[in-house]
PyMOL Python script that loads the backbone (N, CA, C, O; Angstrom):
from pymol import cmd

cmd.read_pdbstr("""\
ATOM      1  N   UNK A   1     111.878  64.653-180.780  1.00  0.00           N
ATOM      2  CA  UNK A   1     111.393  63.857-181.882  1.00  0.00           C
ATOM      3  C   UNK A   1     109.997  64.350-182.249  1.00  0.00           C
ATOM      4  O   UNK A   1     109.003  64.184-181.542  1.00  0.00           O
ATOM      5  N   UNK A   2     110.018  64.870-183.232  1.00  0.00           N
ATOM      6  CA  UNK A   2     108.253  65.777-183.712  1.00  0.00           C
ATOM      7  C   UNK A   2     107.308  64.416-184.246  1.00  0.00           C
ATOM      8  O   UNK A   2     107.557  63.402-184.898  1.00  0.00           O
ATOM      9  N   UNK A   3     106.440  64.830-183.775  1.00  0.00           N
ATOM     10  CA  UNK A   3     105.553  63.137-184.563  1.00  0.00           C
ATOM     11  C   UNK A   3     104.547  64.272-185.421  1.00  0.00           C
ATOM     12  O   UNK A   3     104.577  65.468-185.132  1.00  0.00           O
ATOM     13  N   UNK A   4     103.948  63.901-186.154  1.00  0.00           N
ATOM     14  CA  UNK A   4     102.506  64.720-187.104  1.00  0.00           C
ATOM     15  C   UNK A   4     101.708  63.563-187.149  1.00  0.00           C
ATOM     16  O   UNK A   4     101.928  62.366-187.334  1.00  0.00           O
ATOM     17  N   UNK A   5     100.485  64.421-186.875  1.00  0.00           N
ATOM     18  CA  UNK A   5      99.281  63.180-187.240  1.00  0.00           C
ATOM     19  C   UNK A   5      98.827  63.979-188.297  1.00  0.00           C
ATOM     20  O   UNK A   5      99.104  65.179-188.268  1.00  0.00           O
ATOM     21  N   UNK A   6      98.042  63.420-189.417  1.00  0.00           N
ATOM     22  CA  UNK A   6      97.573  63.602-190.309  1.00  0.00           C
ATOM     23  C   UNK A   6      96.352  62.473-190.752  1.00  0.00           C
ATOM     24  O   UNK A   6      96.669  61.293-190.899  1.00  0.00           O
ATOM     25  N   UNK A   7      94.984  62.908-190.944  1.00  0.00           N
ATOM     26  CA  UNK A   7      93.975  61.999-191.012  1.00  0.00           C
ATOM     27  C   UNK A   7      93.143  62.921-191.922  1.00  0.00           C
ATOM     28  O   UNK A   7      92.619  64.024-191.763  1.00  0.00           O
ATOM     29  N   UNK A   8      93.260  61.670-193.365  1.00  0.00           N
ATOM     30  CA  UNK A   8      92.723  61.688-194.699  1.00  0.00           C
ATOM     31  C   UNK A   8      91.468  61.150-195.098  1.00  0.00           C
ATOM     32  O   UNK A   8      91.527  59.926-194.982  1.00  0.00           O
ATOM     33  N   UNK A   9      90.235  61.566-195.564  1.00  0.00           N
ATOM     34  CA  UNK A   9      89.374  60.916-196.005  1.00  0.00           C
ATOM     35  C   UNK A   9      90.605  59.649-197.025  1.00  0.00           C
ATOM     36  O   UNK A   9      91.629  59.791-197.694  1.00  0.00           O
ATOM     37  N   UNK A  10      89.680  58.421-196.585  1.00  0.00           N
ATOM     38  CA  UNK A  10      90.669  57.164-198.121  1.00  0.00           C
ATOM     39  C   UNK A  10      90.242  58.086-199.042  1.00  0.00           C
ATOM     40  O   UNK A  10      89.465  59.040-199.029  1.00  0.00           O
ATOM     41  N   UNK A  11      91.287  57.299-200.222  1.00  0.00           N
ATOM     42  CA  UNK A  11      90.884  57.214-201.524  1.00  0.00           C
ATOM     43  C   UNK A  11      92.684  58.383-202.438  1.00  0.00           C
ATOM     44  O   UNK A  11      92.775  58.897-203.552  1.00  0.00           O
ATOM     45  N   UNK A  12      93.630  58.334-201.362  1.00  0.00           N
ATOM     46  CA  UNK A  12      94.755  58.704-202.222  1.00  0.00           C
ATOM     47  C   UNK A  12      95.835  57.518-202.676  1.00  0.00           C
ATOM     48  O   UNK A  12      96.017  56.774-201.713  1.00  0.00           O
ATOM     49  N   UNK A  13      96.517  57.155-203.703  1.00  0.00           N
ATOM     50  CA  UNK A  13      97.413  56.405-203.943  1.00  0.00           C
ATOM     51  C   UNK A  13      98.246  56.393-203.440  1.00  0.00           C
ATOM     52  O   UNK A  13      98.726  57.438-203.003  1.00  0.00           O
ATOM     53  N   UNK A  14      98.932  54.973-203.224  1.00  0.00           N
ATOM     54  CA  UNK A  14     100.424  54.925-202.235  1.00  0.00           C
ATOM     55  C   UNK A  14     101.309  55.841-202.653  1.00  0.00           C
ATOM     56  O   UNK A  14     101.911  56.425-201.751  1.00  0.00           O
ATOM     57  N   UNK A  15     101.628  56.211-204.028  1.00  0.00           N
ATOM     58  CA  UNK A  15     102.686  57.236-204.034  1.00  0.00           C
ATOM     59  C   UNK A  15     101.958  58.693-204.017  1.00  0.00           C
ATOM     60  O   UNK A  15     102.728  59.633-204.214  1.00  0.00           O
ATOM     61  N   UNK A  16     100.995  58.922-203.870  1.00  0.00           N
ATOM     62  CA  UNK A  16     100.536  60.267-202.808  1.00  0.00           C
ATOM     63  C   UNK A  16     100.281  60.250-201.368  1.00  0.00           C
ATOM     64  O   UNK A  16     100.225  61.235-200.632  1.00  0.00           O
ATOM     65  N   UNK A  17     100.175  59.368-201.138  1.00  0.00           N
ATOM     66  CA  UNK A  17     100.616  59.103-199.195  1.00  0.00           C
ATOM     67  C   UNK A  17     102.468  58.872-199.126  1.00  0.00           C
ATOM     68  O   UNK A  17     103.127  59.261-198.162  1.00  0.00           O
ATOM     69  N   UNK A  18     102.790  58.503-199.771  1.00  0.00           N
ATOM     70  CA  UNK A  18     104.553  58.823-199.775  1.00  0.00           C
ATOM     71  C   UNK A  18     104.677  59.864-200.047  1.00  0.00           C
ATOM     72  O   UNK A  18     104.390  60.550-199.066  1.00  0.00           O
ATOM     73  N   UNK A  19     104.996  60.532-200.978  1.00  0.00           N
ATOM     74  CA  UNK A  19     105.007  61.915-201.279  1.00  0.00           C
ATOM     75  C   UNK A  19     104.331  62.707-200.023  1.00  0.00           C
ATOM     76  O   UNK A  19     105.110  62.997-199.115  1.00  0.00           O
ATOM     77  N   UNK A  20     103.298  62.995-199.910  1.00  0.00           N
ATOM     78  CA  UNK A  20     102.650  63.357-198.228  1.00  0.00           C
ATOM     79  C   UNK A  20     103.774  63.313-197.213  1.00  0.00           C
ATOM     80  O   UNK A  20     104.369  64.329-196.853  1.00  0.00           O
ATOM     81  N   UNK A  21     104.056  62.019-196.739  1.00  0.00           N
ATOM     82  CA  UNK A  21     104.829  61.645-195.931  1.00  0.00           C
ATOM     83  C   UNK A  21     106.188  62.214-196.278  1.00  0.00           C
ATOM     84  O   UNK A  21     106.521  62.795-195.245  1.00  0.00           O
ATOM     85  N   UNK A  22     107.166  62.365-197.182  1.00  0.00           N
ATOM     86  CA  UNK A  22     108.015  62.583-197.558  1.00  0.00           C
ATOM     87  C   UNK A  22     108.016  64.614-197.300  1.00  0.00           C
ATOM     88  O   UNK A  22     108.701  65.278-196.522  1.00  0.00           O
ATOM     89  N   UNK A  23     107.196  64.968-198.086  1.00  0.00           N
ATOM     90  CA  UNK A  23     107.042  66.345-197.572  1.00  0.00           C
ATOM     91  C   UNK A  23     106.780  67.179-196.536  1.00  0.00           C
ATOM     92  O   UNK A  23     106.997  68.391-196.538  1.00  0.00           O
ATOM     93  N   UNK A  24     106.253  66.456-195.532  1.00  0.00           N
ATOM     94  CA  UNK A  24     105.681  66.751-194.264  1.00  0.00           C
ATOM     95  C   UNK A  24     106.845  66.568-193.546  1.00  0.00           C
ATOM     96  O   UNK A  24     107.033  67.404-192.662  1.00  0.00           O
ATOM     97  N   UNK A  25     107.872  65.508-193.711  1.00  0.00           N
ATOM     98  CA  UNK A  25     108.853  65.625-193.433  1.00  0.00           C
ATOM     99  C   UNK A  25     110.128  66.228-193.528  1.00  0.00           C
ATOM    100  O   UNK A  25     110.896  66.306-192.569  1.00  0.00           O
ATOM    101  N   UNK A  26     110.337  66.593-194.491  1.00  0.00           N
ATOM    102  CA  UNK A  26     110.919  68.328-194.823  1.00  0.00           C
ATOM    103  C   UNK A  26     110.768  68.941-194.298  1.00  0.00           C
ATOM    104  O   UNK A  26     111.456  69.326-193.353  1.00  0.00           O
ATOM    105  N   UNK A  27     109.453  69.441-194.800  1.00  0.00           N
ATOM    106  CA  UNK A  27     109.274  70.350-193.941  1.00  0.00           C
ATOM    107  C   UNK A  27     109.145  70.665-192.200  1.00  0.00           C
ATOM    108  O   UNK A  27     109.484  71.709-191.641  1.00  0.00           O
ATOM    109  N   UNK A  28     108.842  70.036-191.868  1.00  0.00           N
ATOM    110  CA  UNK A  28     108.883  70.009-190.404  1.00  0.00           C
ATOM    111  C   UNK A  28     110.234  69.957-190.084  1.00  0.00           C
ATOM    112  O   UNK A  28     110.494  70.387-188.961  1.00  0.00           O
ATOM    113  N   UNK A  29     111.120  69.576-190.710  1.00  0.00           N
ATOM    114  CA  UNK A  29     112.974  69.344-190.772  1.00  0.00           C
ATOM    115  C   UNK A  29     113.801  70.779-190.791  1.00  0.00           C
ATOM    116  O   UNK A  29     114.792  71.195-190.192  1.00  0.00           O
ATOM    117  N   UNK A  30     112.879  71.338-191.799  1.00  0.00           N
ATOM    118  CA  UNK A  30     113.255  72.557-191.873  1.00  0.00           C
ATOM    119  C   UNK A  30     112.938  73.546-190.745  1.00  0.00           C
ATOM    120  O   UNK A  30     113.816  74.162-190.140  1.00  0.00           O
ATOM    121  N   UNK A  31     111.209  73.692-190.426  1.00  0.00           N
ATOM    122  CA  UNK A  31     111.130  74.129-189.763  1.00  0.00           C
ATOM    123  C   UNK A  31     111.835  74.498-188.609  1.00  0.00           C
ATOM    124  O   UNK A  31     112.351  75.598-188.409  1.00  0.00           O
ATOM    125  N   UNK A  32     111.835  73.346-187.717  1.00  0.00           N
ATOM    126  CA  UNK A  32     112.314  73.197-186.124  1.00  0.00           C
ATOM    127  C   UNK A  32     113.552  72.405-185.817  1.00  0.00           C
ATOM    128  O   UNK A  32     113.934  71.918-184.753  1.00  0.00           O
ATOM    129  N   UNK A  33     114.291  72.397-187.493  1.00  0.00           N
ATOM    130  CA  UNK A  33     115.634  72.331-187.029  1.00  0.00           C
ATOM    131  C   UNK A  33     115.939  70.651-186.627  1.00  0.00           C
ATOM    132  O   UNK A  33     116.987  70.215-186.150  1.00  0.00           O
ATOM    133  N   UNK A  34     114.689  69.862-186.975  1.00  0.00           N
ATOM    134  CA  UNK A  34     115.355  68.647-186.647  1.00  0.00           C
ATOM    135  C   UNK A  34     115.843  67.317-187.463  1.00  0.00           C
ATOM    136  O   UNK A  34     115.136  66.873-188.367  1.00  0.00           O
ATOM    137  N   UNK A  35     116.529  66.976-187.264  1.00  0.00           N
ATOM    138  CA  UNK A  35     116.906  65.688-188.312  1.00  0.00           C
ATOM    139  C   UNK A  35     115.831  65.174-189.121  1.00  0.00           C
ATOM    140  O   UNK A  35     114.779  64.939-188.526  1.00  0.00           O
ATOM    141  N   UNK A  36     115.881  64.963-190.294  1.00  0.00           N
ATOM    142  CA  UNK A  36     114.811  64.130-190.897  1.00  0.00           C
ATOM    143  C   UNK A  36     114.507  62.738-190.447  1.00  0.00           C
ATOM    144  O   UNK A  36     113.464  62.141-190.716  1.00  0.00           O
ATOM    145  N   UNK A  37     115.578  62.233-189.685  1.00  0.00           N
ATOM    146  CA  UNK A  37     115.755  60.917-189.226  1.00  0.00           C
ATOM    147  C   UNK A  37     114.830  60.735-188.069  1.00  0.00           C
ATOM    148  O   UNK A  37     114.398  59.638-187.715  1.00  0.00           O
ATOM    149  N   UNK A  38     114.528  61.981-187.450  1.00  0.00           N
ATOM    150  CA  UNK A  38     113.893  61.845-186.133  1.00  0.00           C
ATOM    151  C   UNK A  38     112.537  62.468-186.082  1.00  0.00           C
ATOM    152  O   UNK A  38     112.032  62.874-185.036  1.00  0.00           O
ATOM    153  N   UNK A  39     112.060  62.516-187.064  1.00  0.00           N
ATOM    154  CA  UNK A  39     110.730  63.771-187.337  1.00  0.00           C
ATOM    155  C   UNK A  39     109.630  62.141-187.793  1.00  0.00           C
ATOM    156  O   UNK A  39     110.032  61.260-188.553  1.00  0.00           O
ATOM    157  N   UNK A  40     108.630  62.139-187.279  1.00  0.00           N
ATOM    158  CA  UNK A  40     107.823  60.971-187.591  1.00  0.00           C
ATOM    159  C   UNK A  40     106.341  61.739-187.856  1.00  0.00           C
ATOM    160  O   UNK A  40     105.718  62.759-187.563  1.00  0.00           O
ATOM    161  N   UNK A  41     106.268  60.780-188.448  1.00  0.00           N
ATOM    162  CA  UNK A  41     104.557  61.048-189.825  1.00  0.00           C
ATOM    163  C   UNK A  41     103.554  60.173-189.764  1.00  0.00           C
ATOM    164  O   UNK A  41     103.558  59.532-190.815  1.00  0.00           O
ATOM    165  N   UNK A  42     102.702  59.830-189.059  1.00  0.00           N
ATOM    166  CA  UNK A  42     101.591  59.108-188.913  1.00  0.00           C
ATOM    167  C   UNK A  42     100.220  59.107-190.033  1.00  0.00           C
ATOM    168  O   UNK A  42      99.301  59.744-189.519  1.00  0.00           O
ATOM    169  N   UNK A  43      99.976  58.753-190.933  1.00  0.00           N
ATOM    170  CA  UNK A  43      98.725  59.257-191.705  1.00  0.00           C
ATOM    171  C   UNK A  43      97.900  58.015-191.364  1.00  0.00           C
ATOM    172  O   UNK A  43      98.367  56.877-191.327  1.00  0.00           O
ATOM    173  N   UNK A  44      96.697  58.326-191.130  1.00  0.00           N
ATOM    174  CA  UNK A  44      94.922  57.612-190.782  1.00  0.00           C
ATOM    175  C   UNK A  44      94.211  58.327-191.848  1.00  0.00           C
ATOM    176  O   UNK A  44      94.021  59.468-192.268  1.00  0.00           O
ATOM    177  N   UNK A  45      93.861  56.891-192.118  1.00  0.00           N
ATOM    178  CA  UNK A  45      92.811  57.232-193.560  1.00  0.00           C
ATOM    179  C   UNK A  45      91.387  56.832-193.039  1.00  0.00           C
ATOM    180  O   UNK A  45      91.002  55.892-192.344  1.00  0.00           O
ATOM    181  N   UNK A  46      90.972  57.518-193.423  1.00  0.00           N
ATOM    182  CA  UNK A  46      89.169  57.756-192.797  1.00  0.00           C
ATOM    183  C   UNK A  46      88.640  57.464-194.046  1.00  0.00           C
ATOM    184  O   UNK A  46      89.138  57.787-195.124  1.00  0.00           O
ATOM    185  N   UNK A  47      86.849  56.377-193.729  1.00  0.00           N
ATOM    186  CA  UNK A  47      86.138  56.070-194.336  1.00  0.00           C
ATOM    187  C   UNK A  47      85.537  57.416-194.764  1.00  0.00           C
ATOM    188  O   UNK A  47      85.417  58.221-193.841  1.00  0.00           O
ATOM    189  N   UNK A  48      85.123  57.836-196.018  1.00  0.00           N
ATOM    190  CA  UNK A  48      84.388  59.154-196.474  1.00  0.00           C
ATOM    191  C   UNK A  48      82.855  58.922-195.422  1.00  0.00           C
ATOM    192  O   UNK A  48      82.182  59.861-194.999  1.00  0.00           O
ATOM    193  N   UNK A  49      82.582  57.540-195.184  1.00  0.00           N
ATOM    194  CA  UNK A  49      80.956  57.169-195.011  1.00  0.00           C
ATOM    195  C   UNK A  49      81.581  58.122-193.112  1.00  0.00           C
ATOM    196  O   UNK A  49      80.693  58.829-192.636  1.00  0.00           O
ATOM    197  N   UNK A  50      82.482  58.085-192.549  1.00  0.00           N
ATOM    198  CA  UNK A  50      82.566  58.204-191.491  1.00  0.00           C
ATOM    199  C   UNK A  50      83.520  59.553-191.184  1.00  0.00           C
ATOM    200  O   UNK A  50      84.100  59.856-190.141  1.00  0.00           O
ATOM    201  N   UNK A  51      83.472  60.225-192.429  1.00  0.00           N
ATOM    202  CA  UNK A  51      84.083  61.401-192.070  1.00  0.00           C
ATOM    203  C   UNK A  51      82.750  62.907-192.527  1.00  0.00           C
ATOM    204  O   UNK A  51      82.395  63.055-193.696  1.00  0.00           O
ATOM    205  N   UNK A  52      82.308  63.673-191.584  1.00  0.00           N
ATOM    206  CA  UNK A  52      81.590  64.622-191.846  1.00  0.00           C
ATOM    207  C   UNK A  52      81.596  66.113-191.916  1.00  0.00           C
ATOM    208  O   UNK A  52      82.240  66.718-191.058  1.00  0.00           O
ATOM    209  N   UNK A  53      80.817  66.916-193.034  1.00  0.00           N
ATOM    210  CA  UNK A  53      81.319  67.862-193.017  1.00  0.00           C
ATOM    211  C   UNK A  53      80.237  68.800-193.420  1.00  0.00           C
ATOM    212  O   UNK A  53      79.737  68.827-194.544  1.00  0.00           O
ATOM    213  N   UNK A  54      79.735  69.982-191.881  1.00  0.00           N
ATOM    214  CA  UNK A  54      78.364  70.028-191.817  1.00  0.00           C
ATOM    215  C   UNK A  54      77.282  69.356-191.721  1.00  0.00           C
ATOM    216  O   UNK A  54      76.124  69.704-191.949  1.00  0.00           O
ATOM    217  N   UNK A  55      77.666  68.466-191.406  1.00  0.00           N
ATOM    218  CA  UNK A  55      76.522  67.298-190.392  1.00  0.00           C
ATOM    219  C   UNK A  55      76.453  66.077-191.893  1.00  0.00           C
ATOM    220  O   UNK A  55      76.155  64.894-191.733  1.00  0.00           O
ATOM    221  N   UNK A  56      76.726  66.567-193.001  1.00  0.00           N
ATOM    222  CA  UNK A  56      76.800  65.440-194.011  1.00  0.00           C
ATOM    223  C   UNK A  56      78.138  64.586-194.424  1.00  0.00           C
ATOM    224  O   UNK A  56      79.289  64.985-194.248  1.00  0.00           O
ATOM    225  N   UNK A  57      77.845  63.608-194.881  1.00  0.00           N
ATOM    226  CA  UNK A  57      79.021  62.182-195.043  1.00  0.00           C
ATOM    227  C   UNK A  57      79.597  63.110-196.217  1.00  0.00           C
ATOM    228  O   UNK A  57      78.950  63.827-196.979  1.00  0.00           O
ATOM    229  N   UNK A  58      80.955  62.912-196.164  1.00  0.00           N
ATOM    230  CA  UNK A  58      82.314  63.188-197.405  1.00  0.00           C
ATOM    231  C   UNK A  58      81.379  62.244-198.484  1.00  0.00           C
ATOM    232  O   UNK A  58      80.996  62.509-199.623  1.00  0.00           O
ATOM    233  N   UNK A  59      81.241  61.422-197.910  1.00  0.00           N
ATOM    234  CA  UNK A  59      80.952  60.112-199.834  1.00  0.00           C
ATOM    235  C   UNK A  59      79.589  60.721-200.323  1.00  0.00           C
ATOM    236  O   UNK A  59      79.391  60.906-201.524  1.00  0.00           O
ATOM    237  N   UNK A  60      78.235  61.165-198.937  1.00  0.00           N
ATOM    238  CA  UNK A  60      77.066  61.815-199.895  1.00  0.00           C
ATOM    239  C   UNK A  60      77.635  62.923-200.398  1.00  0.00           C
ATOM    240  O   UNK A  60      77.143  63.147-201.504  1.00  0.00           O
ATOM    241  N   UNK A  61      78.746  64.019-199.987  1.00  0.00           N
ATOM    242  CA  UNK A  61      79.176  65.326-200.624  1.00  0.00           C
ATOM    243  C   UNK A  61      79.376  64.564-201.999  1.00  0.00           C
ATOM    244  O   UNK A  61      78.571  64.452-202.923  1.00  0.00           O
ATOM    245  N   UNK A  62      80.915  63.975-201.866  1.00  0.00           N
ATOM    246  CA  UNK A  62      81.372  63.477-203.248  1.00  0.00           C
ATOM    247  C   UNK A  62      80.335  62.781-204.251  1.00  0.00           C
ATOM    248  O   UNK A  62      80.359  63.212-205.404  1.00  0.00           O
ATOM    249  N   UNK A  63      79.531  61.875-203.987  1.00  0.00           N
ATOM    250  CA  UNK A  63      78.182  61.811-204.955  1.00  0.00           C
ATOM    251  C   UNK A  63      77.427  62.554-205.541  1.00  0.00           C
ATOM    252  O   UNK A  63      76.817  62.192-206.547  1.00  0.00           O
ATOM    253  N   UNK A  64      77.333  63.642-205.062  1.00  0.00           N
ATOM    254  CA  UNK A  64      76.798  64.615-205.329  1.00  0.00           C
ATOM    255  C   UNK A  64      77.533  66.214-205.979  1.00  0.00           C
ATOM    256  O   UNK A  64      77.080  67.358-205.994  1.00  0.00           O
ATOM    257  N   UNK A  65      78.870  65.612-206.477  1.00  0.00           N
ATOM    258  CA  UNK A  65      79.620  66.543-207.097  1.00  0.00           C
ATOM    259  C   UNK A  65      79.778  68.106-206.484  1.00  0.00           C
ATOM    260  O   UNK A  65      80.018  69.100-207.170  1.00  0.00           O
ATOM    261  N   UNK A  66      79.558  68.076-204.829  1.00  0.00           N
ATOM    262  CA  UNK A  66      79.410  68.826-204.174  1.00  0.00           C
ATOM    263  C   UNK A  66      81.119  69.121-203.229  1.00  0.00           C
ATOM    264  O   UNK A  66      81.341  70.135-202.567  1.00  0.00           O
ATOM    265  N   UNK A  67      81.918  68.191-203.377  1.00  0.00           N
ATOM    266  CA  UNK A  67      83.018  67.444-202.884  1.00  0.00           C
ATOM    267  C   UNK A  67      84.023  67.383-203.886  1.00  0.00           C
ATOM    268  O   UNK A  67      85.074  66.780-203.671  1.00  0.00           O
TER     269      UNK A  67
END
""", "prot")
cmd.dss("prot")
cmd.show_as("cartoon", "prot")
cmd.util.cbc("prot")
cmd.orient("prot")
C-alpha cells in the first residue's frame, strides 16, 4: 500500500488539492503497478508565516512579489 506525503504552503483551492490528489494517484498507480484503490495521498498545508525559504517566511517572499 504506497502512502505519499505531500506538504503545501495554504492557499490552493479544494478542486486543486483534488486534482493533486487524484494525479498523484495515477501516477504512482502507474508507476509501481498498484491498484488505485490501495495507493494513499496525504496533503499538509503549511502556514506561508511558517514555511521558509532561505531563512525568509513564504508570506514575506510572496509580499514582496519575490514568490
Amino acid at each position: 500500500m504506497p502512502l505519499v506525503q505531500i506538504t503545501l504552503a495554504r492557499g490552493r483551492s479544494p478542486e486543486q488539492l483534488a486534482a493533486l490528489g487524484e494525479e498523484v494517484t495515477a501516477a504512482v498507480s502507474r508507476a509501481v503497478g498498484a491498484p488505485a484503490e490501495n495507493v494513499r495521498v496525504v496533503v499538509t498545508e503549511c502556514e506561508p508565516e511558517h514555511w521558509f525559504v532561505g531563512g525568509e517566511s513564504l508570506a514575506s517572499l510572496r509580499a514582496s512579489g519575490r514568490r
